[in-house]
PDB file with one MODEL, atoms N, CA, C and O in Angstrom:
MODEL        1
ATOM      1  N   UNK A   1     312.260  88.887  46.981  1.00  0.00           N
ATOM      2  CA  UNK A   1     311.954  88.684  48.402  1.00  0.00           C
ATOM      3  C   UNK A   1     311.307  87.307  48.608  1.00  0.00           C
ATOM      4  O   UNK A   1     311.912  86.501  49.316  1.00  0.00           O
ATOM      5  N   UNK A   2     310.216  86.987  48.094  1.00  0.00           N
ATOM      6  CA  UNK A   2     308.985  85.930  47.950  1.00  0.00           C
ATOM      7  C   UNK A   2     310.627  84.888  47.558  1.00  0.00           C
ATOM      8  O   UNK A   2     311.036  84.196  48.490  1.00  0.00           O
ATOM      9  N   UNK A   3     311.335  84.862  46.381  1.00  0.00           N
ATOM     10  CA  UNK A   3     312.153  83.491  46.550  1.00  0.00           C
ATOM     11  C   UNK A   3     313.284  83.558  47.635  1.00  0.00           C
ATOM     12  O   UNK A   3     313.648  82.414  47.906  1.00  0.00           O
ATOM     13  N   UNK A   4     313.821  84.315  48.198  1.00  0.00           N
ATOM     14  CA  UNK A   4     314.742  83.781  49.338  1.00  0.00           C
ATOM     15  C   UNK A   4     313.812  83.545  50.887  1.00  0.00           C
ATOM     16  O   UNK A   4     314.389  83.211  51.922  1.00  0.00           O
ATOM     17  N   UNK A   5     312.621  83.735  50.829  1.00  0.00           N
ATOM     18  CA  UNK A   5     311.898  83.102  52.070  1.00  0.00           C
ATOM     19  C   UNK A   5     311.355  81.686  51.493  1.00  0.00           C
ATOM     20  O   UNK A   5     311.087  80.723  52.212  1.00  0.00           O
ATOM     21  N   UNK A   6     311.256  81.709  50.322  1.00  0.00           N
ATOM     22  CA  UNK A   6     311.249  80.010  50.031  1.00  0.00           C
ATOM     23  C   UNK A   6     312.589  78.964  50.040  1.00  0.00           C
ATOM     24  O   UNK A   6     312.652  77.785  50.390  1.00  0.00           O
ATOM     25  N   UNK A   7     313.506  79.765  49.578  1.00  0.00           N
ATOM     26  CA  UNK A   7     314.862  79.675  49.653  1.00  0.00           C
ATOM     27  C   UNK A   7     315.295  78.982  51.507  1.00  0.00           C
ATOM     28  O   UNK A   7     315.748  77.859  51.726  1.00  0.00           O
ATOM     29  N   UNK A   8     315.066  79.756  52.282  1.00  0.00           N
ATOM     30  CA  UNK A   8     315.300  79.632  53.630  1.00  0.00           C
ATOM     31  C   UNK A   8     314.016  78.734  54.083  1.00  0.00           C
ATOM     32  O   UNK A   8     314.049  78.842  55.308  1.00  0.00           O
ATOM     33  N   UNK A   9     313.350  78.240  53.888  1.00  0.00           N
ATOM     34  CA  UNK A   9     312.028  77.620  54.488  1.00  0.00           C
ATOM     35  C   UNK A   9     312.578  76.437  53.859  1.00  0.00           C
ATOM     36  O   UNK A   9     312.710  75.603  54.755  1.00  0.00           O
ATOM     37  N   UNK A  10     312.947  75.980  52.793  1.00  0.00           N
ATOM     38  CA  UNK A  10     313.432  74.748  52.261  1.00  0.00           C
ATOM     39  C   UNK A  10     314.773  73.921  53.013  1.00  0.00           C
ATOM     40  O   UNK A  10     314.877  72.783  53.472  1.00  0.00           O
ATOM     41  N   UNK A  11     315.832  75.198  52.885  1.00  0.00           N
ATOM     42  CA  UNK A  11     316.808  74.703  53.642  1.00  0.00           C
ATOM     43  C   UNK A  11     316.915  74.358  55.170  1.00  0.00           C
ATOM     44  O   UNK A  11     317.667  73.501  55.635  1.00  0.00           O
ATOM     45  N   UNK A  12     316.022  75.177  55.906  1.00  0.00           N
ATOM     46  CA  UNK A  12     315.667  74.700  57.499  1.00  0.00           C
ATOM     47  C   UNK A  12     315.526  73.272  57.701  1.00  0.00           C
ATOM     48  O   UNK A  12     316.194  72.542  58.434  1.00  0.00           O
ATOM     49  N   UNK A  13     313.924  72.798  56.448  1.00  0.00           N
ATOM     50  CA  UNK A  13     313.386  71.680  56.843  1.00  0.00           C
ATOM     51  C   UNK A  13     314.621  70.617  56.560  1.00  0.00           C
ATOM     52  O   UNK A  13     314.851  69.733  57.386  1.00  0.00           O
ATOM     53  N   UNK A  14     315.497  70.763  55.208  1.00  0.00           N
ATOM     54  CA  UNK A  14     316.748  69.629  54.888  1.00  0.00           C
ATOM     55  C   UNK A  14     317.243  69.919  56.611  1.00  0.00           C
ATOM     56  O   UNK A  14     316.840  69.160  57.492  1.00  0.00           O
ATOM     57  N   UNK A  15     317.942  70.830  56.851  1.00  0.00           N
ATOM     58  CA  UNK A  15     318.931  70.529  57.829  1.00  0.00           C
ATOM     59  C   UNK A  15     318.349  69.382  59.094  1.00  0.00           C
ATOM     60  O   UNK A  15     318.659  68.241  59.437  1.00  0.00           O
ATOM     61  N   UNK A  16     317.657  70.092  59.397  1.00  0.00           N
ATOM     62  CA  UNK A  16     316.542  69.258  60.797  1.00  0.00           C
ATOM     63  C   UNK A  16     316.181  67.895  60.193  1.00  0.00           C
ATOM     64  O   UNK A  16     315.497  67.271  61.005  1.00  0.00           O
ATOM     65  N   UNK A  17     316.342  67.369  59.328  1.00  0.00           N
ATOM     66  CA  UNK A  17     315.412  66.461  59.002  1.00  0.00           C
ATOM     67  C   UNK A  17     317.033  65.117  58.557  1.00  0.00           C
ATOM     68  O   UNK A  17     317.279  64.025  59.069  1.00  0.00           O
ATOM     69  N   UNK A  18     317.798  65.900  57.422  1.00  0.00           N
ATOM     70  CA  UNK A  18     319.069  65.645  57.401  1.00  0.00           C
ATOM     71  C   UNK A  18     320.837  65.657  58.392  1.00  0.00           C
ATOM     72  O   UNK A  18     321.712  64.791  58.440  1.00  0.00           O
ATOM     73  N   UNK A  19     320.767  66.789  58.928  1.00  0.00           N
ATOM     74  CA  UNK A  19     321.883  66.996  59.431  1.00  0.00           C
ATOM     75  C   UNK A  19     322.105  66.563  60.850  1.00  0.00           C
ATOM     76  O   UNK A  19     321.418  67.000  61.774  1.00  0.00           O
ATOM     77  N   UNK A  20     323.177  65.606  61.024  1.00  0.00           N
ATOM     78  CA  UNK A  20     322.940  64.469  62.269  1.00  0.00           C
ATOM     79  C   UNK A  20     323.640  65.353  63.406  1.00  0.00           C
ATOM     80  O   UNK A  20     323.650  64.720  64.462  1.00  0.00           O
ATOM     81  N   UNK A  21     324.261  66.687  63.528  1.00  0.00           N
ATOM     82  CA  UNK A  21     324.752  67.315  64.611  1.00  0.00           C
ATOM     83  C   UNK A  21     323.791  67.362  65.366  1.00  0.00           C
ATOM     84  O   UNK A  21     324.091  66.740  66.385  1.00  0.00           O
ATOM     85  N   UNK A  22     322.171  68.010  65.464  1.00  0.00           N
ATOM     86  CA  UNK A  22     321.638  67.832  66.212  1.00  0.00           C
ATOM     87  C   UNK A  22     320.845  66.751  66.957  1.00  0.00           C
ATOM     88  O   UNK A  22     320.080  66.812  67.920  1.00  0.00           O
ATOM     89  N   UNK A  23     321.224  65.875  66.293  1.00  0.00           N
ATOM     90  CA  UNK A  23     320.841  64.841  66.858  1.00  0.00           C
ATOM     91  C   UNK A  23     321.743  64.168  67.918  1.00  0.00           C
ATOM     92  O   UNK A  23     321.381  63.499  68.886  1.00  0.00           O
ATOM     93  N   UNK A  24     322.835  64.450  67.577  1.00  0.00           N
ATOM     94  CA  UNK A  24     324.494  64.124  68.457  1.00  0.00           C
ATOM     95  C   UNK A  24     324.335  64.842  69.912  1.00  0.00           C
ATOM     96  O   UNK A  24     324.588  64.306  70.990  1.00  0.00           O
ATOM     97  N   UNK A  25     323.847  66.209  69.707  1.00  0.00           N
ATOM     98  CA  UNK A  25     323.476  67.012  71.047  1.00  0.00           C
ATOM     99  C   UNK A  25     322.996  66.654  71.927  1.00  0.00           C
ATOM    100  O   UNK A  25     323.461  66.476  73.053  1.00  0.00           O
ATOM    101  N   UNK A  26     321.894  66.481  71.496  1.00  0.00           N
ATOM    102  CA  UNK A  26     320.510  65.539  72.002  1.00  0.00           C
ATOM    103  C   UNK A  26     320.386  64.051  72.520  1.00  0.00           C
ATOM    104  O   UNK A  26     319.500  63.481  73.155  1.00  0.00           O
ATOM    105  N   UNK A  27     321.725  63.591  71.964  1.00  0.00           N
ATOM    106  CA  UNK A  27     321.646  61.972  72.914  1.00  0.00           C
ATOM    107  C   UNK A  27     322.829  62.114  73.796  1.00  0.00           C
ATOM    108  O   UNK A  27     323.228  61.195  74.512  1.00  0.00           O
ATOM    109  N   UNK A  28     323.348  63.214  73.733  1.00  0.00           N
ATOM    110  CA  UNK A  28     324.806  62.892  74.899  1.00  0.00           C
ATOM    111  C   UNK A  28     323.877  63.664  76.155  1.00  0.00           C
ATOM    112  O   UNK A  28     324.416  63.577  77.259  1.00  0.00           O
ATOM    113  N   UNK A  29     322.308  64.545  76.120  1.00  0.00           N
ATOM    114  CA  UNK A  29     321.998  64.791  77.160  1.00  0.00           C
ATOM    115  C   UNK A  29     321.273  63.631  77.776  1.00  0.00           C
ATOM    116  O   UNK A  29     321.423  63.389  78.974  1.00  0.00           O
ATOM    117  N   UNK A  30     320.607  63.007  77.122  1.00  0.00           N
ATOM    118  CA  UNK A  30     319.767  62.037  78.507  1.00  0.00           C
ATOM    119  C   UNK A  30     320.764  61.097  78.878  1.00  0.00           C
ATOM    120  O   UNK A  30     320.692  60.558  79.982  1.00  0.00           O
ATOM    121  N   UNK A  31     322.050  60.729  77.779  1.00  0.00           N
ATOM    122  CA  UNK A  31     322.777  59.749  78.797  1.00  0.00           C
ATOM    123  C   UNK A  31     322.656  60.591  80.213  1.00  0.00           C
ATOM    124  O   UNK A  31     321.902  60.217  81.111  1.00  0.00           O
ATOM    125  N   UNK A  32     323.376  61.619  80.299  1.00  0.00           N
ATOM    126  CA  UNK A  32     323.521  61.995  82.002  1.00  0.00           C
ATOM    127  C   UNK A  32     322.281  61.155  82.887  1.00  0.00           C
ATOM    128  O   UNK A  32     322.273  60.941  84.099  1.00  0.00           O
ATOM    129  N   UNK A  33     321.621  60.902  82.239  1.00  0.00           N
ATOM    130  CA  UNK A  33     320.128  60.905  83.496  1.00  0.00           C
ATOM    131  C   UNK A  33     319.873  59.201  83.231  1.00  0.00           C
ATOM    132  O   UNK A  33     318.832  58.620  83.540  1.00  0.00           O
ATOM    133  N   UNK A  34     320.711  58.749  82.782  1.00  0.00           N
ATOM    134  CA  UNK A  34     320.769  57.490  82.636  1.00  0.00           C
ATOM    135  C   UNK A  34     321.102  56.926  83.956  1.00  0.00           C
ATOM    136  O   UNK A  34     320.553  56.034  84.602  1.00  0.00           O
ATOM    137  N   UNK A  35     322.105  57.641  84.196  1.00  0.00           N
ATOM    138  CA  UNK A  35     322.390  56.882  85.321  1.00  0.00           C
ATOM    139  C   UNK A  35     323.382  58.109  86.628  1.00  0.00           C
ATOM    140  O   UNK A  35     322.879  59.172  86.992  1.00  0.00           O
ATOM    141  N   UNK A  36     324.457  57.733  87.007  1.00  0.00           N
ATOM    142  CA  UNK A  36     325.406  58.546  87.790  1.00  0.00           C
ATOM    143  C   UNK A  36     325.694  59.638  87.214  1.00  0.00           C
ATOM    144  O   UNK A  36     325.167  60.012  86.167  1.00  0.00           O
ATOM    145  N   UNK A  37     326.726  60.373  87.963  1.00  0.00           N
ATOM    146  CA  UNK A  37     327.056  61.718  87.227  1.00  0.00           C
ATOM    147  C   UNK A  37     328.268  61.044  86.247  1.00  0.00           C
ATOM    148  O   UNK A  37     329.049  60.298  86.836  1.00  0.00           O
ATOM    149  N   UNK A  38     328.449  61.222  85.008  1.00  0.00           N
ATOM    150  CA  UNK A  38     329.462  61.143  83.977  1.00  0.00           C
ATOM    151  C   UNK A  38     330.510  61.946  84.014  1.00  0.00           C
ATOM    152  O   UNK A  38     330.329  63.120  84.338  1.00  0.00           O
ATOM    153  N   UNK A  39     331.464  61.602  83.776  1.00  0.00           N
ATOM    154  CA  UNK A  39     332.695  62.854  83.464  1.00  0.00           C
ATOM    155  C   UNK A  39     333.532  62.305  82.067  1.00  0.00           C
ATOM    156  O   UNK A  39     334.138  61.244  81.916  1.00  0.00           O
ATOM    157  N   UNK A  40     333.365  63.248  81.268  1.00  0.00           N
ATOM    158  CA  UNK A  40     334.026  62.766  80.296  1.00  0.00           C
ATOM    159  C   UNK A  40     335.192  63.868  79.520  1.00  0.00           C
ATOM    160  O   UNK A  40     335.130  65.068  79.256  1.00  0.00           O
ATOM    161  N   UNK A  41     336.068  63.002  79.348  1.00  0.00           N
ATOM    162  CA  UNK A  41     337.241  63.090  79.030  1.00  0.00           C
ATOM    163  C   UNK A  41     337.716  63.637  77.623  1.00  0.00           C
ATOM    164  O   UNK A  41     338.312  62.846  76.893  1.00  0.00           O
ATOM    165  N   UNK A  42     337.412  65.429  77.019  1.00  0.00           N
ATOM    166  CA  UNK A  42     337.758  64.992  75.694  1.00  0.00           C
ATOM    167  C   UNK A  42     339.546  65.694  74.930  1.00  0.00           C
ATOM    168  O   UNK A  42     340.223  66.714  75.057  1.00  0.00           O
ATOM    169  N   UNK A  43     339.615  64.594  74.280  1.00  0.00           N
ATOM    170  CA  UNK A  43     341.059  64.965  74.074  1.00  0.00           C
ATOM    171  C   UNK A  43     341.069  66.418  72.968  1.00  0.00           C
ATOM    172  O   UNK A  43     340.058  67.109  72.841  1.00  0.00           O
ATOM    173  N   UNK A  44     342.106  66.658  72.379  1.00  0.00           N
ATOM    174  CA  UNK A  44     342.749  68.039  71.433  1.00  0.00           C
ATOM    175  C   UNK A  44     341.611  67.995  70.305  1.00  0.00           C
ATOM    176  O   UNK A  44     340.972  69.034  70.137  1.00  0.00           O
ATOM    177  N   UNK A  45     341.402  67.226  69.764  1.00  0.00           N
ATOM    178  CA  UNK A  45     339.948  67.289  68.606  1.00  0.00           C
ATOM    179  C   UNK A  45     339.027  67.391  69.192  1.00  0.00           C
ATOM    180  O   UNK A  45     338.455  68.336  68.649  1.00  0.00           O
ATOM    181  N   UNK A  46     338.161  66.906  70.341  1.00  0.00           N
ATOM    182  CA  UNK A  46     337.167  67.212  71.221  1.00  0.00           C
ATOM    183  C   UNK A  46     336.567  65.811  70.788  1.00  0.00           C
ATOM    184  O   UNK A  46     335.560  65.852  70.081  1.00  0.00           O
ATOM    185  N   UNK A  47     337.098  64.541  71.152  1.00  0.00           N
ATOM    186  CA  UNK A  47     336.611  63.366  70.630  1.00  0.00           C
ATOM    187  C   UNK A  47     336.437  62.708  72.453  1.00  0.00           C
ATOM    188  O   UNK A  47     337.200  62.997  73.375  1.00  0.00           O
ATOM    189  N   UNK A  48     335.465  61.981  72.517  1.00  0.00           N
ATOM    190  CA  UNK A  48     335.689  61.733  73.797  1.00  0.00           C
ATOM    191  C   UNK A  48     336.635  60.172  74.175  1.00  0.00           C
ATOM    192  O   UNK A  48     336.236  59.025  73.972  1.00  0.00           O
ATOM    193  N   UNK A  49     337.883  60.569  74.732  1.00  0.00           N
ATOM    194  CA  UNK A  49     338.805  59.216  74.748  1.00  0.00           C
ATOM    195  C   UNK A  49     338.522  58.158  76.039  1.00  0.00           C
ATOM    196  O   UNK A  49     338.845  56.971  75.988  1.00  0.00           O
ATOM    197  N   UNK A  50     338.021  58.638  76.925  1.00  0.00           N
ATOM    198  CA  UNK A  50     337.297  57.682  78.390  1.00  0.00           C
ATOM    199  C   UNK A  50     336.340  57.864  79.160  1.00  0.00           C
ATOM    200  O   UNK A  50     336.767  58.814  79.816  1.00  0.00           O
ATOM    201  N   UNK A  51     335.291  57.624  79.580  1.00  0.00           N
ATOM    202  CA  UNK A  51     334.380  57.984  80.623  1.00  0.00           C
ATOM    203  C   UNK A  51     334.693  57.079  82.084  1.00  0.00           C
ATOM    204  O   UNK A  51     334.862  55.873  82.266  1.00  0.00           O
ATOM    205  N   UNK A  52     334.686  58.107  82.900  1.00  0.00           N
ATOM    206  CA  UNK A  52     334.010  57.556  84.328  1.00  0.00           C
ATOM    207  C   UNK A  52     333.098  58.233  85.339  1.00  0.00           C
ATOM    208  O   UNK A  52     332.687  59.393  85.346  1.00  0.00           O
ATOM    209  N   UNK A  53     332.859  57.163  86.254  1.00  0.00           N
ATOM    210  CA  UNK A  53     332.016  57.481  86.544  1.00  0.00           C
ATOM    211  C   UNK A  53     332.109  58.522  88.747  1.00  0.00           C
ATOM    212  O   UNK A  53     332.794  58.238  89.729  1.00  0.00           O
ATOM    213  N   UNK A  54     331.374  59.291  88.585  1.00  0.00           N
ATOM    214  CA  UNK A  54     331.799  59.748  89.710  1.00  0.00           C
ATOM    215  C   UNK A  54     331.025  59.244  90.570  1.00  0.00           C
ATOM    216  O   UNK A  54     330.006  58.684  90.167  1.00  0.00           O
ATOM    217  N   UNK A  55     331.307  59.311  91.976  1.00  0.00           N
ATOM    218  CA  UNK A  55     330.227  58.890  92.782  1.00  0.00           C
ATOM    219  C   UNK A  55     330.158  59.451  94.299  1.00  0.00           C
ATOM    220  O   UNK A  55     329.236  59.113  95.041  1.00  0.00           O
TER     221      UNK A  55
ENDMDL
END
């Protein structure tokens, strides 16, 4: 018991500290508040191919 809660307490801190998805989340929200409303465009992979802007 005692090693898979060390087990899981280790791997949390790598991910958060290592793993750049959440960090990807987290900057496509304040663009919005950067400026206008955004609309973005994403193609069949979910890559984003154009932005504009609405107004």
């Amino acid at each position: 018991m005692g090693h898979h809660a060390e087990g899981h307490g280790a791997r949390a801190h790598d991910e958060v500290g290592h793993d750049p998805r959440p960090h990807a989340a987290v900057e496509t929200a304040p663009r919005r508040d950067m400026g206008p409303p955004i609309a973005w465009f994403k193609g069949p992979s979910g890559n984003v191919l154009s932005v504009l802007q609405v107004k």
